[in-house]
N, C-alpha and C positions, 0 to 999 in steps of 0.2 A: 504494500500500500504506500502511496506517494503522498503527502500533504503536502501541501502550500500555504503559504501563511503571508497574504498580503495587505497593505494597508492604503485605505481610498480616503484623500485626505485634501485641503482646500481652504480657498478665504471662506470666507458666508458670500451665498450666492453662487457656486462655483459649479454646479449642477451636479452633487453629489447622490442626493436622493433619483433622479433617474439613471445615473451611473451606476449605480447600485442593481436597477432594473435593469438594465442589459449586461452586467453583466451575470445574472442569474440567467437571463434567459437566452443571451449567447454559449455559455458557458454549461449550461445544464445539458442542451442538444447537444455537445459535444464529450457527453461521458462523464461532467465531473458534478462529484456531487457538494453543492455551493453552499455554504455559511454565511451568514451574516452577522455579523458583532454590532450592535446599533449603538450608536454614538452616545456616551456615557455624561458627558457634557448637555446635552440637550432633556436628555433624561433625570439630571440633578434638577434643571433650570424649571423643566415643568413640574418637576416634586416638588416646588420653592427652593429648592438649594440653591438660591442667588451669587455667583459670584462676586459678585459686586457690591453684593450686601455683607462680605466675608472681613471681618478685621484683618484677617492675616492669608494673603493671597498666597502663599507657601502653601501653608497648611491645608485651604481647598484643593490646591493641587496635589497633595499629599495622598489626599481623602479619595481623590477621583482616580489616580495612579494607583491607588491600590484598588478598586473597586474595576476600576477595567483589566486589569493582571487577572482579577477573579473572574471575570467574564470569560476572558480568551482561554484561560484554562480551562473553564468547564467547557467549550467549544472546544477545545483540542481534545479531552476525553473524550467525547463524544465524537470527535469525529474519527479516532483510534479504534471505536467501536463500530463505526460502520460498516456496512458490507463492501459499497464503494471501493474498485483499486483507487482511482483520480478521487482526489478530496482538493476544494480550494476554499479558504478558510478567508475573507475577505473584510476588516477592521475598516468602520465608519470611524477614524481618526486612531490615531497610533496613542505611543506613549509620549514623544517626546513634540507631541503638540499643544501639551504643557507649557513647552518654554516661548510661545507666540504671546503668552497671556503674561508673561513677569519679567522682572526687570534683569538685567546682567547678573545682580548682585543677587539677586533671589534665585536667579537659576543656579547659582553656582550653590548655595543654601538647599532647592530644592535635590540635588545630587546626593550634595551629602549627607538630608535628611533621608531618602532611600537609597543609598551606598550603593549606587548606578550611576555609572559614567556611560556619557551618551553613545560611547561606540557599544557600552554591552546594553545599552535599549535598542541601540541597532538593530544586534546580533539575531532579534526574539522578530524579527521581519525579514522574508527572502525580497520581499521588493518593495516599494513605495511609490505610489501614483500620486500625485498630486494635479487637480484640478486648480485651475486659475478663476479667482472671482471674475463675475459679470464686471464687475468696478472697473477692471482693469482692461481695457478694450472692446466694451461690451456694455458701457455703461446706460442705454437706452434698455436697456431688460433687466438693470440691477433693481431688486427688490428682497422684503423679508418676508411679507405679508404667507411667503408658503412654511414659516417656519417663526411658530408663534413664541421660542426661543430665542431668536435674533433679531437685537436693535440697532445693529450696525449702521452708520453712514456709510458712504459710498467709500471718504477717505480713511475712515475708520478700519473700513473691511478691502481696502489697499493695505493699508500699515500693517493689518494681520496676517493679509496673503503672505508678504513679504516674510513676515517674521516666522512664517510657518517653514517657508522654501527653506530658508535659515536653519531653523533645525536641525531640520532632514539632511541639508548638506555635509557630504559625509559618507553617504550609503552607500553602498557598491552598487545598486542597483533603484536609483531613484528619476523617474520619468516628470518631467513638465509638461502639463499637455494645454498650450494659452488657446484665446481666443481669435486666433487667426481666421479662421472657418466660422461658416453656421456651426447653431449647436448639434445637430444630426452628424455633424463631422466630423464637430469635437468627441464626439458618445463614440465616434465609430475608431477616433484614434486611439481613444482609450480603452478601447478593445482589442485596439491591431496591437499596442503595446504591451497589454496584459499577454495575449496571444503567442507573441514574439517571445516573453518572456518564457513562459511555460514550453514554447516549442508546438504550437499547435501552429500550421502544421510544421514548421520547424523553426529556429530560434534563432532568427538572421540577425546579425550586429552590420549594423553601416556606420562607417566612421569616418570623421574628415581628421585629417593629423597637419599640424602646424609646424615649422621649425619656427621659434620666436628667441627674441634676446630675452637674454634673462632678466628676467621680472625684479621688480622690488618687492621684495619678502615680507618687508616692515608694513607696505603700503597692503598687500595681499592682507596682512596678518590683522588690521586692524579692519578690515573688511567685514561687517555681520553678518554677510552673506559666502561666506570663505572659511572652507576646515582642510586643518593641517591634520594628511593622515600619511603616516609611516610604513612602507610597502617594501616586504622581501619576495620575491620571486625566481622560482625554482622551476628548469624546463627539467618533464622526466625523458627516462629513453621510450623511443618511438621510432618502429621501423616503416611508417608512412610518411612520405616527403610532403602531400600534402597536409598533415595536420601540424599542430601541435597540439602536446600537451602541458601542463605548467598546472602547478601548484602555488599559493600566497597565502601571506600572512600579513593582515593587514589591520593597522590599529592605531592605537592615539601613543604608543609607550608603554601605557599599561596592562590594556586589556588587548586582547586583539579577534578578530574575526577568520578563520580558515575557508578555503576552497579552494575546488578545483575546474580546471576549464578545459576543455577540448575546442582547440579552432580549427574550423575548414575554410581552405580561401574558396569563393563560388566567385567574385572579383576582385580587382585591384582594392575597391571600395565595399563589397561586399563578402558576408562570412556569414558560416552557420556557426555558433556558439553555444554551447552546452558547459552549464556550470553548475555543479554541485558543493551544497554546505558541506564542510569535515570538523571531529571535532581535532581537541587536540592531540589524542592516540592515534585519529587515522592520519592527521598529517605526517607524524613523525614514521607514522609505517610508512609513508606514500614516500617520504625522502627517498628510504632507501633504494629508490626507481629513479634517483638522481641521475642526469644525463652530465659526467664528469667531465666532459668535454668543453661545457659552456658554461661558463661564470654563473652563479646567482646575479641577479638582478635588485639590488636597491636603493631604490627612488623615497622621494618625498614627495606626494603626493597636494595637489592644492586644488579641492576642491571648492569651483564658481561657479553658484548660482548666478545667469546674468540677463538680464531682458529676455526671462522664462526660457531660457535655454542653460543647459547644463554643461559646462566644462570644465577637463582636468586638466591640470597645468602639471607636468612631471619633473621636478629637478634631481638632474643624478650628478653625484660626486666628481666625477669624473667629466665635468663640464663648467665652466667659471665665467663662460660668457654669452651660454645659449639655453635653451629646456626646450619641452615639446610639450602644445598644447594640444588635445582632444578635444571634440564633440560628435556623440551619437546620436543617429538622426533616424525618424522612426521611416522615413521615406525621403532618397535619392533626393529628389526633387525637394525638399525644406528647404526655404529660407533661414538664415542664421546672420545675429550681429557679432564679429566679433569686439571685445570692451575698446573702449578707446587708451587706455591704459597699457594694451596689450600691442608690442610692435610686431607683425608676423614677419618673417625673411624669407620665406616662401613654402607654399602647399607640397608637405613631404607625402602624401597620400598614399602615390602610387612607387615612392621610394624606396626598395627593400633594406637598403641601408640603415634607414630611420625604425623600420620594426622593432622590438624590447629583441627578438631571437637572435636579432643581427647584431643589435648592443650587448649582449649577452657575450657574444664572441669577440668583441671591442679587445679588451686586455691583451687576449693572443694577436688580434693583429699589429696591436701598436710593438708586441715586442717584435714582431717578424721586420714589422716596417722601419723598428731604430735597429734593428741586426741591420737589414739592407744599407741604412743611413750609414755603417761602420764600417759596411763594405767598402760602400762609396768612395767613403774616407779615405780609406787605408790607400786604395786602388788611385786617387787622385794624390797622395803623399807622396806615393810610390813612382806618379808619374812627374812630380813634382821635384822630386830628387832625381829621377833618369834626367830630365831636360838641363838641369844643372850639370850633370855629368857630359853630356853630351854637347851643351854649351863648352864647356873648357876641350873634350876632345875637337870639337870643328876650330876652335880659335889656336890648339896647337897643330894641327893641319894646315891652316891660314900661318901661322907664321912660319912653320917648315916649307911652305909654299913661297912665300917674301927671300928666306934665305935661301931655296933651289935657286930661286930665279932671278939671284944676286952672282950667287958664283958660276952658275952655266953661262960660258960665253960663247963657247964652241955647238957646231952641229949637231955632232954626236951626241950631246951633253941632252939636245933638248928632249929626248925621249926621259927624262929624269923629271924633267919640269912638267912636259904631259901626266906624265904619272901622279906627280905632288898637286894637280891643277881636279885632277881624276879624284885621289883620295879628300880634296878640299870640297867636291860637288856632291861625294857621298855621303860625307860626314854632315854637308846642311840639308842634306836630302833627310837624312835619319832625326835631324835635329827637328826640320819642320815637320815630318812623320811625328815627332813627340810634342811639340806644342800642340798643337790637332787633338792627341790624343787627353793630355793634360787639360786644355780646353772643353773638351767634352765631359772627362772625366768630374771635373768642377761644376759644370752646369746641373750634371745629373745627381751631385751629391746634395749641392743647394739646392736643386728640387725636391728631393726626397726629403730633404731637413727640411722645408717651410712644411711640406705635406705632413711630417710628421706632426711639426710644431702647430699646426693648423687642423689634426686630425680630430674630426666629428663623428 
């Protein structure tokens, strides 16, 4: 039996409550048997449990974090019990949509009132969907009137959307779905992503990849829409050229998240992608499938939320004045902004070079390409010293030349001077044969040295 455990989440207004209805009713025709977790927030507010009437907004949120943990659990027993192989378990707002409602200081309060750091509220969600309020490009249909719960204004239910995306950023698997489209298009992308995700009918990643200089960390860092997450990446062995496969550990420092991924190219820009949670036994089994040949992989990861599109910015150690930025895109054809903050140097897409498998093997070529750099050397020293050698033999040829052709006065004599004229034409024949060579030699070393010194 397969469970799923996804979270449908959003400003007020974001059309979650018919989101909710298709995906039962997409998702049921296709075998699985669907859950609903109904939004626990909404449910305090109509029992009177006002948040707003709360003296201490921690502690509502305390109250409601534990009360939805009880929900999804008794839905996960339950759906352990089914008969169902496909179970999809589908949360009307997560845990950490808590932190849209409180202040910096109080989220950091609300953590360590329930001893959960936000990567391991992650952890308890294979994916997170997030809907975009009507407010937010859609505002001629923004209303609360369907939800006698929400008093939201327009800017109100912006400033939340926002703080929600915030959150969530972070997740290894968290979708934006704005209001670009009608809503029938928006309901139908938020199917084709759920879809994609689960692998129905298979699990395409489309991705556009950037080479960019390297970002300012400080200015990322103070971003509230921006998480720093810390990423090890391990290729195993695999005897299909098409795939890979790769293992990760990915986290804040403290805590961290495992899985695994199988990719297939189908293009330059598209791939089938299959990824499974692990916990931390089966990682360390899974090491052992380590492919020794290719470095680990680890990156800092900087995840941005940005004009409802999702991008990760990757900085690896081994680079001081570039990174590579991401975005996955649910259809080829999306439009995307990248930040104005963000300088690209050009679309590495279809560059095999720029792929993590390729970086992976980085180390070994730099040392193959500074051996070549020493060759060079040696080989241009070498020629370096012949031509000095070879200087002094032509210049004592030239002066055995000067004195033949001093003391030959006779006829016979000048077969002596042919000969010292003969050794004088060989010796600069040999000499410019080696500046040629020494010349060339030079060129090709200080190429390989800038290439080195310039190696991406």
């Amino acid at each position: 039996m397969e469970i799923i455990k996804i979270v449908l989440t959003g400003g007020p207004c974001a059309g979650k409550t018919t989101g909710m209805s298709w995906i039962v009713n997409n998702f049921t025709k296709r075998g699985y048997k669907v859950f609903i977790t109904s939004e626990v927030a909404t449910e305090l507010i109509n029992g009177g449990a006002y948040p707003w009437e709360a003296e201490n907004s921690v502690e509502f949120q305390v109250a409601l974090y534990r009360l939805l943990k009880e929900k999804e659990a008794t839905y996960e027993k339950i759906a352990k019990n089914t008969k169902s192989d496909k179970v999809l378990i589908v949360c009307d707002r997560g845990a950490l949509d808590s932190e849209a409602y409180l202040t910096p200081e109080q989220i950091n309060e609300f953590h360590e009132r329930i001893d959960m750091t936000a990567t391991q509220m992650m952890e308890d969600y294979d994916a997170v969907f997030h809907l975009v309020t009507a407010a937010k490009g859609a505002l001629e249909f923004y209303t609360t009137e369907n939800n006698e719960a929400r008093k939201e204004s327009p800017e109100l239910a912006s400033e939340l959307d926002d703080k929600t995306i915030a959150a969530w950023t972070g997740h290894p698997h968290l979708r934006i779905i704005d209001n670009a489209t009608d809503f029938d298009q928006k309901m139908q992308k938020l199917v084709k992503e759920i879809s994609s995700y689960l692998g129905e009918p298979e699990p395409f990643e489309i991705e556009k990849k950037f080479l960019i200089t390297y970002p300012d960390i400080a200015f990322l860092e103070s971003l509230p829409n921006c998480q720093r997450v810390e990423i090890l990446q391990t290729y195993l062995l695999n005897d299909n050229n098409d795939e890979e496969i790769r293992i990760r550990q990915r986290g804040d420092g403290k805590t961290y998240i495992f899985t695994k991924t199988l990719k297939r190219k189908i293009s330059e820009i598209k791939r089938v992608e299959l990824e499974k949670r692990l916990n931390q036994q089966e990682y360390c089994q899974e090491l052992m499938n380590a492919d020794t040949s290719l470095h680990q992989i680890r990156k800092v990861r900087y995840c941005l939320s940005y004009a409802d599109n999702y991008f990760e910015i990757d900085i690896y150690p081994f680079w001081n004045n570039y990174a590579i930025m991401e975005i996955e895109l649910a259809d080829e054809k999306n439009k995307y902004m990248i930040p104005e903050f963000i300088h690209v140097i050009k679309d590495v897409t279809e560059d095999p070079m720029f792929k993590n498998i390729e970086l992976a093997k980085r180390p070994m070529r730099k040392f193959y390409i500074d051996g070549k750099v020493d060759c060079a050397k040696i080989c241009f020293k070498f020629m370096e010293k012949k031509c000095k050698e070879q200087n002094e033999n032509r210049d004592f040829s030239v002066k055995k030349y000067e004195q033949t052709k001093r003391y030959c006065c006779f006829e016979n004599e000048m077969s002596l001077l042919q000969s010292a004229q003969e050794e004088v034409n060989i010796e600069n024949a040999i000499l410019s044969d080696s500046v040629k060579m020494k010349i060339s030699t030079e060129k090709y070393w200080r190429k390989l040295r800038h290439n080195s010194e310039e190696f991406i």
